[in-house]
TORPA-4810 file (N, C-alpha, C, O; in nm, 3 decimals):
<nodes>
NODE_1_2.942_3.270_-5.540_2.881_3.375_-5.462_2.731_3.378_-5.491_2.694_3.380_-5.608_X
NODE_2_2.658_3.377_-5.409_2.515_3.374_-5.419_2.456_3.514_-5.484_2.543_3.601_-5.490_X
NODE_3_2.347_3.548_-5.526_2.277_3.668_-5.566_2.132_3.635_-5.510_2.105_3.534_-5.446_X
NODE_4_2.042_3.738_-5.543_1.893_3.705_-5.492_1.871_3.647_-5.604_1.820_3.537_-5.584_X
NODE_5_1.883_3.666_-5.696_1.828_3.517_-5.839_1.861_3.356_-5.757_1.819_3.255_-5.812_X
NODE_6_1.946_3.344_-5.610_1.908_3.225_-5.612_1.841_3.220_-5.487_1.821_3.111_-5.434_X
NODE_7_1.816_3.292_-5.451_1.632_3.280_-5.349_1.541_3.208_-5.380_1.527_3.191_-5.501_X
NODE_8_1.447_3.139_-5.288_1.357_3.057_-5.313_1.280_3.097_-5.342_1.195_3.043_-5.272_X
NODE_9_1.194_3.219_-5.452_1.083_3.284_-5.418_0.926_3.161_-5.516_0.954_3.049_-5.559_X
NODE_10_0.859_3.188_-5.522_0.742_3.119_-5.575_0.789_2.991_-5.585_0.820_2.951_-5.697_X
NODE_11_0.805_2.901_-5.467_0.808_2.799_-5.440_0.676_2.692_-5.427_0.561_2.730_-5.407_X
NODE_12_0.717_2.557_-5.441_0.581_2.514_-5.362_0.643_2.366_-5.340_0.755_2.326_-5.374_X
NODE_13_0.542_2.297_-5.273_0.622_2.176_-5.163_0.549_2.018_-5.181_0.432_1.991_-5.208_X
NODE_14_0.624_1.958_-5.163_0.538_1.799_-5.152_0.570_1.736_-5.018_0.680_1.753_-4.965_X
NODE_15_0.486_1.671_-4.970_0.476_1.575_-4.858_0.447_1.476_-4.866_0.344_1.461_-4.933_X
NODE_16_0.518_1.332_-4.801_0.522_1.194_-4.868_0.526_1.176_-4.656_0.599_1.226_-4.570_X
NODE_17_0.412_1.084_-4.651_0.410_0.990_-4.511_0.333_0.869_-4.522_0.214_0.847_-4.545_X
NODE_18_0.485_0.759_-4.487_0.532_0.626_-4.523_0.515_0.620_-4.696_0.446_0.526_-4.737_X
NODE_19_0.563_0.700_-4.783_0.597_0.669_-4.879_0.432_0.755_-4.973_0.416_0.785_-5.091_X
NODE_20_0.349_0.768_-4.866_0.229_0.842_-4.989_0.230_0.970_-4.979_0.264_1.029_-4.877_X
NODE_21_0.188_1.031_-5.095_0.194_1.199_-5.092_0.061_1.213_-5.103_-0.024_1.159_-5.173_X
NODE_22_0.059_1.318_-5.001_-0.017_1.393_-4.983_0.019_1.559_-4.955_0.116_1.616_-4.904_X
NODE_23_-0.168_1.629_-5.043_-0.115_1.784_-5.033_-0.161_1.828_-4.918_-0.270_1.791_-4.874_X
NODE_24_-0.081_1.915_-4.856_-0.092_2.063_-4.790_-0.076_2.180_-4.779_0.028_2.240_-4.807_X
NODE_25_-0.202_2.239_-4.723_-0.178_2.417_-4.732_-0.079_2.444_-4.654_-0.043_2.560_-4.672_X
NODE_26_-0.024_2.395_-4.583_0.061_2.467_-4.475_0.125_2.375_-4.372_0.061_2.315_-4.287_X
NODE_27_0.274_2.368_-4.389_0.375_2.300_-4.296_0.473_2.420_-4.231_0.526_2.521_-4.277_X
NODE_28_0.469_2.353_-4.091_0.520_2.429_-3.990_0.593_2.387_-3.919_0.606_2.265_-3.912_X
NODE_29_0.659_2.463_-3.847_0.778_2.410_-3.738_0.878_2.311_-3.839_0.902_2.197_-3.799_X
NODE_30_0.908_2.335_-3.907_0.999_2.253_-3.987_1.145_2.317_-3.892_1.198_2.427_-3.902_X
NODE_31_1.188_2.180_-3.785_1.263_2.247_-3.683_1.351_2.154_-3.613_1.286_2.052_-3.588_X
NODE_32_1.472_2.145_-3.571_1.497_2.063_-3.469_1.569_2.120_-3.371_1.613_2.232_-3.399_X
NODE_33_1.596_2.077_-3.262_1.616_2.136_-3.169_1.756_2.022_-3.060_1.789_1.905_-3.081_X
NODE_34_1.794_2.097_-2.977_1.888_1.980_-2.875_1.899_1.992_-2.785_1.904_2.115_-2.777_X
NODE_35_1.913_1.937_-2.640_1.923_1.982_-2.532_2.087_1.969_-2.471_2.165_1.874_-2.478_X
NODE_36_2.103_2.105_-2.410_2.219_2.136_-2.360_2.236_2.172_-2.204_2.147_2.230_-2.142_X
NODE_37_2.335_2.140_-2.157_2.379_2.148_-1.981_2.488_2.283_-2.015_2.572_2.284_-2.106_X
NODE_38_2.459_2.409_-1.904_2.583_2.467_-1.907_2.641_2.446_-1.758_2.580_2.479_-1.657_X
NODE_39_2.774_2.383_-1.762_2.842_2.378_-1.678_2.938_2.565_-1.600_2.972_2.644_-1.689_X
NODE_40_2.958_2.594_-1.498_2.985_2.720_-1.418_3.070_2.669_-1.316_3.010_2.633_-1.214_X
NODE_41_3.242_2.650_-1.316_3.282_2.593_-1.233_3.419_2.692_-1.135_3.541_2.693_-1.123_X
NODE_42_3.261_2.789_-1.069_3.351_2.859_-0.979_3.398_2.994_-1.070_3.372_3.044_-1.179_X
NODE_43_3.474_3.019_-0.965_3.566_3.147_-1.004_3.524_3.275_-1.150_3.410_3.316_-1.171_X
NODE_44_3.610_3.303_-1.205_3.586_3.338_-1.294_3.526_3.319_-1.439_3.626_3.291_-1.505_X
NODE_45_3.433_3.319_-1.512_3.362_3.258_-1.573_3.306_3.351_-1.699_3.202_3.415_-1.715_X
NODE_46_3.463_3.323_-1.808_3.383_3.391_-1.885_3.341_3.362_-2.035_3.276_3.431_-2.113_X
NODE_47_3.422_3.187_-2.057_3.356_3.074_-2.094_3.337_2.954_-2.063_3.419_2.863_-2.076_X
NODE_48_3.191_2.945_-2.004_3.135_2.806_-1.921_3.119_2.709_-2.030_3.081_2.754_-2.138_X
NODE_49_3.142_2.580_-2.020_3.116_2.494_-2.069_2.995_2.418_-2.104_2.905_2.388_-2.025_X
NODE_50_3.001_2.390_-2.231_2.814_2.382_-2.294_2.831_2.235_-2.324_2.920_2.203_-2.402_X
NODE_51_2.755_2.140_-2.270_2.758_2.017_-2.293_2.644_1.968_-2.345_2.533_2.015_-2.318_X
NODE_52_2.667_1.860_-2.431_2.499_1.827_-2.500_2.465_1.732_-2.415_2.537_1.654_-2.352_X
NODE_53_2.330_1.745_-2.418_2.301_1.592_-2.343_2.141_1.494_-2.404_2.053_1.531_-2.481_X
NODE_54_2.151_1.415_-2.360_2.000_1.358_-2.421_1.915_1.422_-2.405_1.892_1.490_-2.305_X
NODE_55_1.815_1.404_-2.555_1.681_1.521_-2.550_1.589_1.441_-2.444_1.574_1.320_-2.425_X
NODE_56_1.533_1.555_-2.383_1.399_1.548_-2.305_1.313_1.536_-2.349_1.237_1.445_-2.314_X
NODE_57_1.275_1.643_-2.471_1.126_1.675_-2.494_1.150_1.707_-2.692_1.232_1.777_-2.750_X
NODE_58_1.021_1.607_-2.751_1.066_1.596_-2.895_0.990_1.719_-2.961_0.897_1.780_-2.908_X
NODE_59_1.059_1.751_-3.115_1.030_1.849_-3.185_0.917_1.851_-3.269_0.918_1.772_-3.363_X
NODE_60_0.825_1.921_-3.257_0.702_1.890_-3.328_0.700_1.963_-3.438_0.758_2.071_-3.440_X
NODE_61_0.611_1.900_-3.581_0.608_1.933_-3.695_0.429_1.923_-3.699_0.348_1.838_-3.663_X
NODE_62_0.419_2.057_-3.763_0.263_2.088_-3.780_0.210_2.073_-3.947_0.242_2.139_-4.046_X
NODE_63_0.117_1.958_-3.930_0.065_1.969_-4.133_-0.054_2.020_-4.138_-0.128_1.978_-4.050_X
NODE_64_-0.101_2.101_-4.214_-0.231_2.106_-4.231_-0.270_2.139_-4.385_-0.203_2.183_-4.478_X
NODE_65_-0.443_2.087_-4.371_-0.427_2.078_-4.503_-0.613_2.034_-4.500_-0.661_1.956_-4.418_X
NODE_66_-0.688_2.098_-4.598_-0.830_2.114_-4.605_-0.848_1.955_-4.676_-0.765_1.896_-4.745_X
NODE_67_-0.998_1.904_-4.631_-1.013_1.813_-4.604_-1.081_1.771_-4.773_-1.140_1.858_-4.838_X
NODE_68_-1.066_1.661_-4.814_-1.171_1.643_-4.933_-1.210_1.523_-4.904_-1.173_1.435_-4.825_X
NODE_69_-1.341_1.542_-5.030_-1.447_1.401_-4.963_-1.343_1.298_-5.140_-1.353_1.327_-5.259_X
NODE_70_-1.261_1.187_-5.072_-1.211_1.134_-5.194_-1.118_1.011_-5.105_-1.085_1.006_-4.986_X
NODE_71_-1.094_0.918_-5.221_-1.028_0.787_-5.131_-0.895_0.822_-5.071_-0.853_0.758_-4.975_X
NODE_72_-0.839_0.903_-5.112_-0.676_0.960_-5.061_-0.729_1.016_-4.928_-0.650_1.026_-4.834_X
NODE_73_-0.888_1.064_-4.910_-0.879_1.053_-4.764_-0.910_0.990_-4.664_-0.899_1.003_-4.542_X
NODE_74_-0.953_0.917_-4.735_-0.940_0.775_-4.677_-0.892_0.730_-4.563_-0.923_0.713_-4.445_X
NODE_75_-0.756_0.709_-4.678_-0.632_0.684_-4.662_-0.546_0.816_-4.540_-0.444_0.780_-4.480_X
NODE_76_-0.589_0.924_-4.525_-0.497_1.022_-4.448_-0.599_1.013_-4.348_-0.544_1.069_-4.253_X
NODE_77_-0.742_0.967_-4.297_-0.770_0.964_-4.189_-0.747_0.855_-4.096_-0.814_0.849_-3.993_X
NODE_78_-0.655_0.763_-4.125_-0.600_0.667_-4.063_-0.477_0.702_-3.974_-0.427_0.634_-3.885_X
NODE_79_-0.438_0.835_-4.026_-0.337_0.929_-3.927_-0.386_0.954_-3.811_-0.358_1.072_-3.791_X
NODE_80_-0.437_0.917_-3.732_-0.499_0.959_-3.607_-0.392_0.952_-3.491_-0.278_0.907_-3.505_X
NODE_81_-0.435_0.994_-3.398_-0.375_0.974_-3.255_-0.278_0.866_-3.186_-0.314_0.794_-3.092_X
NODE_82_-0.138_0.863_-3.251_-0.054_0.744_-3.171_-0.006_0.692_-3.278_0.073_0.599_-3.263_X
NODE_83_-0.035_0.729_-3.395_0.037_0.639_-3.572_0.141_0.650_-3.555_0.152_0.773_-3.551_X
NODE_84_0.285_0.590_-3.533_0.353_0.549_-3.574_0.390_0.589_-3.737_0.342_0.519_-3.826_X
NODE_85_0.481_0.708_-3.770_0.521_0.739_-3.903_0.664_0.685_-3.898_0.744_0.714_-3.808_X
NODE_86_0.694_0.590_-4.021_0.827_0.561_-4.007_0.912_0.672_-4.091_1.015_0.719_-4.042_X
NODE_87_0.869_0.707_-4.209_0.937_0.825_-4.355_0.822_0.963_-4.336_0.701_0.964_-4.358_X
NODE_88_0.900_1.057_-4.293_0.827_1.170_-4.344_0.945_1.250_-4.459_1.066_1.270_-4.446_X
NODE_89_0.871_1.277_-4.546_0.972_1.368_-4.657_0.904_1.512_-4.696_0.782_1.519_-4.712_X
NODE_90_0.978_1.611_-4.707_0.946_1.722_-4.742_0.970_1.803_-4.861_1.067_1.876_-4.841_X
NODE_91_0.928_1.816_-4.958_1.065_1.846_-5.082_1.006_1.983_-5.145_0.889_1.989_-5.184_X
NODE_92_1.069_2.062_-5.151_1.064_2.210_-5.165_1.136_2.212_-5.300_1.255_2.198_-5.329_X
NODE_93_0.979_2.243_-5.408_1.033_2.287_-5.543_1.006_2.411_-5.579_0.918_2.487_-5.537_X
NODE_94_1.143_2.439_-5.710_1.123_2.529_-5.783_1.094_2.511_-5.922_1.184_2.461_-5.990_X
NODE_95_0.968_2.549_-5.987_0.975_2.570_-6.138_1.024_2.421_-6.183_1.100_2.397_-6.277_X
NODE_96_0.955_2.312_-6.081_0.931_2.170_-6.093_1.045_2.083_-6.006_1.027_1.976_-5.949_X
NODE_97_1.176_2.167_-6.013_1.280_2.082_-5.963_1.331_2.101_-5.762_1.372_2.194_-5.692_X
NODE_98_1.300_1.967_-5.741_1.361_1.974_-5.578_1.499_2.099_-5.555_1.585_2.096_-5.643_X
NODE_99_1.507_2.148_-5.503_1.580_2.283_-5.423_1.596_2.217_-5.291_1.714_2.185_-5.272_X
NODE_100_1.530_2.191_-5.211_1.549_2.186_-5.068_1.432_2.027_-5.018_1.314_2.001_-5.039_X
NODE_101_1.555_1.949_-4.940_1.483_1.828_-4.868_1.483_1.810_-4.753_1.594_1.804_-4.699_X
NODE_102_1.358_1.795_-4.667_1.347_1.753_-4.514_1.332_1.634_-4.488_1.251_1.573_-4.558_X
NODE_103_1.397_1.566_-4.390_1.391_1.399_-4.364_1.360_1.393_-4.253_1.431_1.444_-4.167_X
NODE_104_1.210_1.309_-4.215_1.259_1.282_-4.071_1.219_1.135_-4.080_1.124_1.088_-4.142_X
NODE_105_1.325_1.061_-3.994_1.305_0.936_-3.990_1.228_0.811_-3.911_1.238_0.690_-3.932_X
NODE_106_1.166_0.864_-3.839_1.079_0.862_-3.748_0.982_0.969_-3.647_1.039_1.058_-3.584_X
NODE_107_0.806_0.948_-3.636_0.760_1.046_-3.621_0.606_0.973_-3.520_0.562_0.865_-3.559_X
NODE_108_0.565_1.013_-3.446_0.427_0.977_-3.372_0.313_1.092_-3.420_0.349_1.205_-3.454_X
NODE_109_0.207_1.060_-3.420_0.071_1.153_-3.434_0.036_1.179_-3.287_-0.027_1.092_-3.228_X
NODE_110_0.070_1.289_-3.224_0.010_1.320_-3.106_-0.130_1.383_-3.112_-0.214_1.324_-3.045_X
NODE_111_-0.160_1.465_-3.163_-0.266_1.533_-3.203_-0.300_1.607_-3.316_-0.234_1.677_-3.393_X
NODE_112_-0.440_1.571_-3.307_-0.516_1.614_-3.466_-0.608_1.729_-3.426_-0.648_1.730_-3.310_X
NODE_113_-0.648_1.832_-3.514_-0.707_1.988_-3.457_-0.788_1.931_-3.600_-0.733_1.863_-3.687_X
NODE_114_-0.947_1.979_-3.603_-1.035_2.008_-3.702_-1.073_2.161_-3.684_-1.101_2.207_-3.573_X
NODE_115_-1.071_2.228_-3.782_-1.151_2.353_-3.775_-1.272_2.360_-3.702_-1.354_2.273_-3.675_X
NODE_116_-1.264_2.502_-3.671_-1.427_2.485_-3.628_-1.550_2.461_-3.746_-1.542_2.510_-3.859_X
NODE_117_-1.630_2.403_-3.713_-1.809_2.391_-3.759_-1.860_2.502_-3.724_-1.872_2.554_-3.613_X
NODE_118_-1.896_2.543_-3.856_-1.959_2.721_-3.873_-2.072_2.722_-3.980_-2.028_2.716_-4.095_X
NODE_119_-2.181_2.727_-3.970_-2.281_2.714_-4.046_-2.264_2.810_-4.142_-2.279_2.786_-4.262_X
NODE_120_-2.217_2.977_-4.073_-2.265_3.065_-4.170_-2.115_3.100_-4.263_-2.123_3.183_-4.354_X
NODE_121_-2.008_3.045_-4.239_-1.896_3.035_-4.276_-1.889_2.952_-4.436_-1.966_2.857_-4.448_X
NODE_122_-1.814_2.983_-4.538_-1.790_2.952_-4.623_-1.640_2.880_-4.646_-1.606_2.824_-4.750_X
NODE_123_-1.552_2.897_-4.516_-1.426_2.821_-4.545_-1.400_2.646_-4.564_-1.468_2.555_-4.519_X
NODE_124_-1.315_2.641_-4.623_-1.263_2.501_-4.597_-1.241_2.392_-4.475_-1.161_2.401_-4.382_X
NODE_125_-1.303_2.324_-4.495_-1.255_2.223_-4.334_-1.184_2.157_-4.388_-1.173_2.100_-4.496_X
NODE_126_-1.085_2.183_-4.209_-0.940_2.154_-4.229_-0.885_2.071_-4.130_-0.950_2.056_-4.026_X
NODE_127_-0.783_2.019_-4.142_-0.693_1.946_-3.993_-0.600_1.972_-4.028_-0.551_1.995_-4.139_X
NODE_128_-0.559_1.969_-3.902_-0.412_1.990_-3.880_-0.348_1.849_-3.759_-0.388_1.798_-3.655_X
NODE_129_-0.213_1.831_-3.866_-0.161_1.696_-3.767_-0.065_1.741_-3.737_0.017_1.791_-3.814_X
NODE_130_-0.050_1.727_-3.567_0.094_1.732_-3.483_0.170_1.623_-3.436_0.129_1.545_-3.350_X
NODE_131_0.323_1.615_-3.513_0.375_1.534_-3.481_0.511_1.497_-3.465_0.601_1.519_-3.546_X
NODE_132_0.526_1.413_-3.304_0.658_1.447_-3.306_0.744_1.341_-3.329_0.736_1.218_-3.338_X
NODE_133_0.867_1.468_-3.336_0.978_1.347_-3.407_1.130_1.398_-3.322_1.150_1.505_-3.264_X
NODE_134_1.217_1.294_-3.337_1.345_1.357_-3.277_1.454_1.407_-3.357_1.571_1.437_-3.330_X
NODE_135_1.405_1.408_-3.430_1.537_1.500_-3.563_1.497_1.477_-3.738_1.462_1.385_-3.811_X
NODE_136_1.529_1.635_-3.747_1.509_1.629_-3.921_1.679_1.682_-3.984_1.767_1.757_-3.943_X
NODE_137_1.658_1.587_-4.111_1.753_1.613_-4.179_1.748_1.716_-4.251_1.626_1.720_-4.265_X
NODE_138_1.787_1.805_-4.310_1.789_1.904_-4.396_1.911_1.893_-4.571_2.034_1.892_-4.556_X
NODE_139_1.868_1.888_-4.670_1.966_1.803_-4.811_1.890_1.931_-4.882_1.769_1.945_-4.896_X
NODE_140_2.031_2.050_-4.937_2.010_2.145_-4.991_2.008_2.112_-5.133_2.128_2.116_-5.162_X
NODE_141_1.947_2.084_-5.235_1.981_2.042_-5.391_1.971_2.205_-5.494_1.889_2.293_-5.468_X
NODE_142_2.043_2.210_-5.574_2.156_2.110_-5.670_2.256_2.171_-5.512_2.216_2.251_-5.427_X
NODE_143_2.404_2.094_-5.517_2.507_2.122_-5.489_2.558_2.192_-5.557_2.569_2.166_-5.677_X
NODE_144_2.611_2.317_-5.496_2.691_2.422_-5.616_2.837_2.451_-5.536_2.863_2.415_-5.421_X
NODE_145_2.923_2.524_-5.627_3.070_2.575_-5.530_3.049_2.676_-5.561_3.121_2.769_-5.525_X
</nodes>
C-alpha cells in the first residue's frame, strides 16, 4: 500500500541524447498520445465502438535549458532543425537513485526557440528544443508489491 513517504517530492532529473547528458531547467510534455476512430452504427447507441488507428500527428517533447559558453555546447548546438535523435532518456532521481524512466526511441528536432535579447535584462539565455517523437516508454524503478 502506498503512503505519501513514497511521493516524488525534491526530485531532480537527467537527460541523455544519443547517449550524451546533458542539463536542463525544464522538460515538458513528457507525453504520448494515440489516435482513435469512434465507430456509431445506427440505432441505439450506448456503447460505440473505439478503434485505434494509425497516428496522424506526432507527440512533442519540450527541453529547455540556459545556454553556457563551454565545449558541451558545442556539442548541443549541433541539435538544430531536422537532427535525427535515435536514444532520448529521461531518468527521474531521488536522493541519487533512478525512481522513474522515460524512453523514447526515436525523435526529430523540429524547432529551436532562443530567449529574447534584452539589454537591460539580467536573465539567462536560453533554448528550448522541440521534438517529435512517436512514443515514450515509461519504467517505474525500484519494483515493489
Amino acid at each position: 500500500m502506498s503512503s505519501a513517504k513514497d511521493l516524488i517530492p525534491g526530485y531532480s532529473f537527467e537527460v541523455t541524447l544519443d547517449g550524451i547528458s546533458f542539463s536542463f531547467s525544464k522538460v515538458s510534455n513528457i507525453s504520448g498520445s494515440i489516435d482513435i476512430d469512434t465507430i456509431i452504427d445506427g440505432g441505439k447507441n450506448d456503447a460505440p465502438v473505439i478503434l485505434r488507428t494509425p497516428k496522424r500527428s506526432p507527440d512533442m517533447l519540450l527541453l529547455e535549458r540556459g545556454l553556457y559558453t563551454s565545449f558541451n555546447d558545442t556539442i548541443f548546438s549541433l541539435f538544430k532543425e531536422g537532427t535525427q535523435i535515435a536514444t532520448i532518456s529521461i531518468n527521474v532521481l531521488r536522493n541519487g537513485s533512478i525512481v522513474r524512466m522515460f524512453y523514447i526511441s526515436s525523435g526529430v528536432v523540429v524547432a529551436r526557440q532562443f530567449s529574447p535579447l534584452d539589454a537591460l535584462s539580467s536573465s539567462v539565455f536560453t533554448v528550448t528544443l522541440q521534438i517529435a517523437h512517436t512514443g515514450i516508454t515509461e519504467i517505474a524503478l525500484p519494483f515493489s508489491l
